[in-house]
N, C-alpha and C positions, 0 to 999 in steps of 0.2 A: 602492482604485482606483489610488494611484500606484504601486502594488507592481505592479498587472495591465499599466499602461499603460509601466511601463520599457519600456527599449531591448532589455537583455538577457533579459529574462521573453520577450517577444517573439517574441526573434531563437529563443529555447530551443524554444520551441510549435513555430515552423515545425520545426526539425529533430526535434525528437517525432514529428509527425504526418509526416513526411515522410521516416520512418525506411524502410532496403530500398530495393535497387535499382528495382525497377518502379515505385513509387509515385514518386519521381525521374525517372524516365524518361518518364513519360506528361506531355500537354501542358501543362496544369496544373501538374505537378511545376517542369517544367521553366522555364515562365514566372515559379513567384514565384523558384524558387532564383536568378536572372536577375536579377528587381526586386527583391529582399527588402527594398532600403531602402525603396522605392514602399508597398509590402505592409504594413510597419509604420507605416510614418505613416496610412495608411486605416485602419491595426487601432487604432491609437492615438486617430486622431477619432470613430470608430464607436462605440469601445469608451468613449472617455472621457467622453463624453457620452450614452451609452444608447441608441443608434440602432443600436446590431448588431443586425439581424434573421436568424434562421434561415430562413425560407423553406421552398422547396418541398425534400421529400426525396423519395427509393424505395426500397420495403419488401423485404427481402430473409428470406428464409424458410431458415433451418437447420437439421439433425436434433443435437440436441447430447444425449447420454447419456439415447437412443431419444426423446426430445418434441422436439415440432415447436415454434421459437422464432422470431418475427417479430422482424427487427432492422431501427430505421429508420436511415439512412444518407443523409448531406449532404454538400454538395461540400466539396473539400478547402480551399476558405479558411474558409468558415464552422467545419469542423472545427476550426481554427489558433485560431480569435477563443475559440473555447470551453475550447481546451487551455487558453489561456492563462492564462482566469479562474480555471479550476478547479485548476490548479498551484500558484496563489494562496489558492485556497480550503480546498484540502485538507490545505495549512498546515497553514492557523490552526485547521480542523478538527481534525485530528490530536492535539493536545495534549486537547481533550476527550475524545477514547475512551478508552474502558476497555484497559488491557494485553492482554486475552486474546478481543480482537476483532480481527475480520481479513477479508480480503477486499479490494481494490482500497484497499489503505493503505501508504504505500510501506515497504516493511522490514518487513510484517508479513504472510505468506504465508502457504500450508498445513501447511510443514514450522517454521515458527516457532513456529505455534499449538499444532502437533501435538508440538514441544518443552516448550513450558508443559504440556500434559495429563501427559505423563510423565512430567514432573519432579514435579509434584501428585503421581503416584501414588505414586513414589518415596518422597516426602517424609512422605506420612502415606496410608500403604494402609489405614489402620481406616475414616479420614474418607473414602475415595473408593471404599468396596467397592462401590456401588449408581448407577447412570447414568439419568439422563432426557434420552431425545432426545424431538426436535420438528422442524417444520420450518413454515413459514407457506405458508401457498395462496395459489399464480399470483400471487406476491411481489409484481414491479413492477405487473403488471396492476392489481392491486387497490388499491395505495396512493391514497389522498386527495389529492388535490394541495393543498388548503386546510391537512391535517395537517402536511405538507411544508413550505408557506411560516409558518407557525404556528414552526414548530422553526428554521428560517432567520430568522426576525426574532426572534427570542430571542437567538440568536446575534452577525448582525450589521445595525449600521445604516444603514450609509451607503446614502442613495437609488438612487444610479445604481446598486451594485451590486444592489440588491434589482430594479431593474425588469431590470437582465439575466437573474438568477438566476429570477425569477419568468416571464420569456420559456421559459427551457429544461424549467420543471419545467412549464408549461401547453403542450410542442408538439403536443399528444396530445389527446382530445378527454377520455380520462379515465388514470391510471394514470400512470408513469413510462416514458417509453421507453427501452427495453434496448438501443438502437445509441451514446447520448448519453452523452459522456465525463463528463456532470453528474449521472449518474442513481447511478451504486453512490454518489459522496460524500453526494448529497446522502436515498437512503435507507437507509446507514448513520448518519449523523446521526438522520434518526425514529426509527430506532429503539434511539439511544444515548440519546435522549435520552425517552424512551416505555420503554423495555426493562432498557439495561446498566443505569442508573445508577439507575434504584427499585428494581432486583434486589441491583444491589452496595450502594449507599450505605444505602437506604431498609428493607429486608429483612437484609441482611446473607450474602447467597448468597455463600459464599466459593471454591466452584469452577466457575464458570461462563465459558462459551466461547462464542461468536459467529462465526462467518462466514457471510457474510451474512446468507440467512434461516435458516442452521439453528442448532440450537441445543442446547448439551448442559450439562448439569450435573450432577455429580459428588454424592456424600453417603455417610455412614455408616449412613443408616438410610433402608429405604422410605418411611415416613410424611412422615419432614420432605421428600421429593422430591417426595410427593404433592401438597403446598403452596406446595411453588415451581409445581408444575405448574397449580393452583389460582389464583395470583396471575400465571402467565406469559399464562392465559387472559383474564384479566380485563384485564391494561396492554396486551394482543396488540388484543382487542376495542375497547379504548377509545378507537382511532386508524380502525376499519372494517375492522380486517384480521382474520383466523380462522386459525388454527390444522391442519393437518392432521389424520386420524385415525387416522393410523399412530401417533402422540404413544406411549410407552411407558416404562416403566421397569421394570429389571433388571440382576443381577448385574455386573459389567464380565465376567468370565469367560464370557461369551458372547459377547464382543466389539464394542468401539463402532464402525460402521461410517461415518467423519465423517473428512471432506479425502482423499476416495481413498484412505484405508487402512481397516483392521479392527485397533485395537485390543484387544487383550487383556489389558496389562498396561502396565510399564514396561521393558520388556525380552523385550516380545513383542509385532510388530506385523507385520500381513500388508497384501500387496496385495489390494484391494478385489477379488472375483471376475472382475469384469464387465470389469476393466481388464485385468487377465491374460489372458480370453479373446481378448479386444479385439485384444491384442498379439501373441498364438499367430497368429491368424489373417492378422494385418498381414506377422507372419516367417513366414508359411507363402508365401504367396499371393506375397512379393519375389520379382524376379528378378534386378534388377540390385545388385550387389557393391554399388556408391554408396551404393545408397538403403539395402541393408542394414545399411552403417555408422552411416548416417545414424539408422537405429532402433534399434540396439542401444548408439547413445550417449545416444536419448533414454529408450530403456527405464531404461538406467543411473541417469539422472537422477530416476528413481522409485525405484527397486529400492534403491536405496545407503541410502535410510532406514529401508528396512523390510526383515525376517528373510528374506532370499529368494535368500540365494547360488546353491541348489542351483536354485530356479524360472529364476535369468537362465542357466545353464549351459544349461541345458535348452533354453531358447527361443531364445540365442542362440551355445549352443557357445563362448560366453568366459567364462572363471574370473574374476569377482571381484573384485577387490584393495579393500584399503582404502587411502582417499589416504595414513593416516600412515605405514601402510607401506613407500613409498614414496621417502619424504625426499626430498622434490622441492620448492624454493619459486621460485616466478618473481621474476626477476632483471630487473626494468626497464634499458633500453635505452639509457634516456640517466642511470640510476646515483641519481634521484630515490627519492626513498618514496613506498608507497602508503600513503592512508590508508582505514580502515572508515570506514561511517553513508556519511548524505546531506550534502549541501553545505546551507550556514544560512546566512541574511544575519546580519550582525556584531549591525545592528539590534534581531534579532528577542533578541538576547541581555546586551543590556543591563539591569543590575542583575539579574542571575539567575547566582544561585552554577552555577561550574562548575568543573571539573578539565580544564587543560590538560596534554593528553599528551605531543605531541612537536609538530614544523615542521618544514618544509623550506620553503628559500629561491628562488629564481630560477627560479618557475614563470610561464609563460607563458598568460594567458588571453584572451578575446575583449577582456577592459577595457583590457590592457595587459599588458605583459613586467614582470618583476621583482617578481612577486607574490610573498607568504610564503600558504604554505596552512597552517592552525594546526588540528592536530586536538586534540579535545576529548571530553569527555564530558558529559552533560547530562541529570538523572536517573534515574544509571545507562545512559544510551544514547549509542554515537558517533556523533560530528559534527564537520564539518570548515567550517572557510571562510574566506575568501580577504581579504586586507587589503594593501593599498598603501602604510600606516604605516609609515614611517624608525622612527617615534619604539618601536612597536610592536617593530619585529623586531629593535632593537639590543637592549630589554630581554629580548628571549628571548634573544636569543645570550648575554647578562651570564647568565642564570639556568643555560641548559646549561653551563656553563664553572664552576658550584659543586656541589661534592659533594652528591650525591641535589637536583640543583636541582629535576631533572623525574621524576613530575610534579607541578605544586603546584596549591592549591584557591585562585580566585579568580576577583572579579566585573569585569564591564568596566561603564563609565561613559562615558555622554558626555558632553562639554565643548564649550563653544560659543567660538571664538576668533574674532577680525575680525569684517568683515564677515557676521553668519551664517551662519560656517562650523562643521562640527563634528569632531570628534575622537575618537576612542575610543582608552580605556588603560586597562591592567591597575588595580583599587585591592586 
């Protein structure tokens, strides 16, 4: 809760939710970006003491990939109070999933997931000749809310957090609602903890993939997929949820059709049918230049990972290219380094082996000017964040300035000096 209730967690939600000009613009927008201080001290007593209430919402109805989808939708503060928690939440969630699950996790997309399959296949095509998908039925509808906070108090304890947590997953009379920025964390959780982790740790399923509800797993042999299929029904059932009955298994040479592509291999992968058609139709039926551009950068943004030079000519009359072709790298403006990964409290990384990469000095943030931003690596993954340490960034400079200094492997510590103040430094 004092992670949810900072200053800057905060100040972060508002501009989340209040990302895009129109949302800015409209009254609401306009009034917190106005009072923001106002805004966070009410999100901070609400929130810190467990009296945020959701309230009334309006249903709004979508056609998303031909089904009709009810999403429930709340005014933009109550949205804010919710980001906030779950930015918080989806942390510390995070370090529990499985590698090769994905779906509303940050850094872990379609095309990330869809990197692990192929590199699997690559690596060992005996073990992955044969595929079982799946997928679960009317997903969020059907979820138990009881199996829900069952898997949240496993997780975590603190009171206030649990009766907020327990506010978002009951606003519904049954199931999860699909408008609620709480709802993918908190039913990827059930079923990481229900599904990934009896499949990986318990079972020993060694190529299996998640996003959200669907489901694939990989093998060398029919049988042993029949048995994952066997036991995926039985951990599926044992939370109220059921299984589709499209469920099948076969060859990969027919193509796994999983995150908008069609797999076929490791170096053979197509656009999913239905998105192709999708986009024919979108670049037929344009008229204005703008918006033409406008879709043949998003098509781009599809097409570039999968085998389809010839399909984007087609549809939208440009060749191609690949980025490295190119030899083009952006040049920041004010001569700074970017770094990869997400931004980490220094916190969350105490006593936990890491490899620092590189820094850069005299960065400017909402805490203050003269920040060093330190990126890193952290089980094999980057990450970066921000420190206002003298004592910290003379020690990095000493270490850049010796032959191969960076990068080197080490743990930070804190140390408690004066008054209950604390410190962090390299050991």
């Amino acid at each position: 809760m004092e992670e949810i209730v900072d200053y800057s967690n905060l100040y972060q939600a508002i501009d989340e939710v209040l990302r895009g000009t129109a949302r800015k613009k409209t009254r609401v927008g306009r009034y917190i970006l106005e009072h923001r201080d106002e805004v966070i001290v009410r999100l901070q007593a609400e929130l810190g003491d467990g009296s945020f209430e959701l309230g009334r919402f309006r249903e709004r109805t979508i056609i998303e990939a031909g089904k009709e989808r009810h999403l429930q939708v709340l005014p933009i503060y109550k949205r804010i109070g919710i980001n906030a928690v779950m930015r918080v939440v989806d942390t510390h969630l995070k370090k529990r999933f499985i590698r090769t699950s994905g779906a509303s996790i940050k850094g872990r997309g379609m095309h990330d997931l869809m990197k692990y399959i192929c590199d699997d296949m690559r690596c060992d095509p005996e073990g992955t000749r044969y595929c079982y998908k799946a997928d679960v039925r009317k997903f969020y509808e059907s979820i138990h809310q009881e199996e829900v906070m069952h898997c949240v108090r496993r997780v975590f304890k603190d009171p206030v957090l649990l009766v907020l947590l327990e506010k978002f997953v009951t606003m519904l009379p049954q199931g999860l609602s699909m408008g609620l920025r709480s709802s993918q964390g908190l039913a990827n959780l059930l079923l990481s903890l229900t599904l990934d982790h009896p499949l990986k740790d318990g079972l020993g399923v060694r190529y299996f993939y998640r996003y959200c509800d669907d489901i694939v797993v990989l093998g060398g042999d029919k049988r042993e997929l029949w048995q994952v299929r066997d036991k995926v029904h039985e951990l599926v059932e044992s939370v109220g949820l059921q299984i589709k009955t499209n469920e099948r298994v076969f060859p990969i040479e027919e193509g796994i059709d999983f995150l908008g592509y069609v797999i076929y291999g490791p170096d053979h992968v197509e656009l999913r049918k239905r998105n192709k058609q999708h986009m024919a139709r979108k670049m037929h039926d344009v008229k204005s230049r703008k918006r033409r551009a406008v879709l043949t950068a998003s098509f781009y943004g599809m097409a570039k990972h999968a085998d389809c030079n010839h399909l984007f000519y087609t549809l939208t009359g440009t060749s191609m290219k690949s980025f490295k072709d190119l030899g083009v790298s952006y040049a920041p403006a004010d001569g700074k380094k970017r770094f990869p990964g997400p931004s980490i409290s220094i916190r969350e990384l105490v006593n936990l082996p890491i490899v620092v990469r590189d820094f850069e000095t005299g960065i400017k943030t909402d805490q203050g000017e003269d920040r060093t931003l330190v990126s890193i690596e952290k089980n094999g993954e980057p990450y970066k964040f921000f420190t206002a340490s003298i004592e910290m960034r003379n020690i990095l400079e000493q270490i850049r300035e010796l032959p191969d200094g960076l990068p080197f492997e080490t743990t930070i510590k804190a140390e408690t000096f004066g008054k209950g103040k604390t410190k962090y430094v390299f050991s």
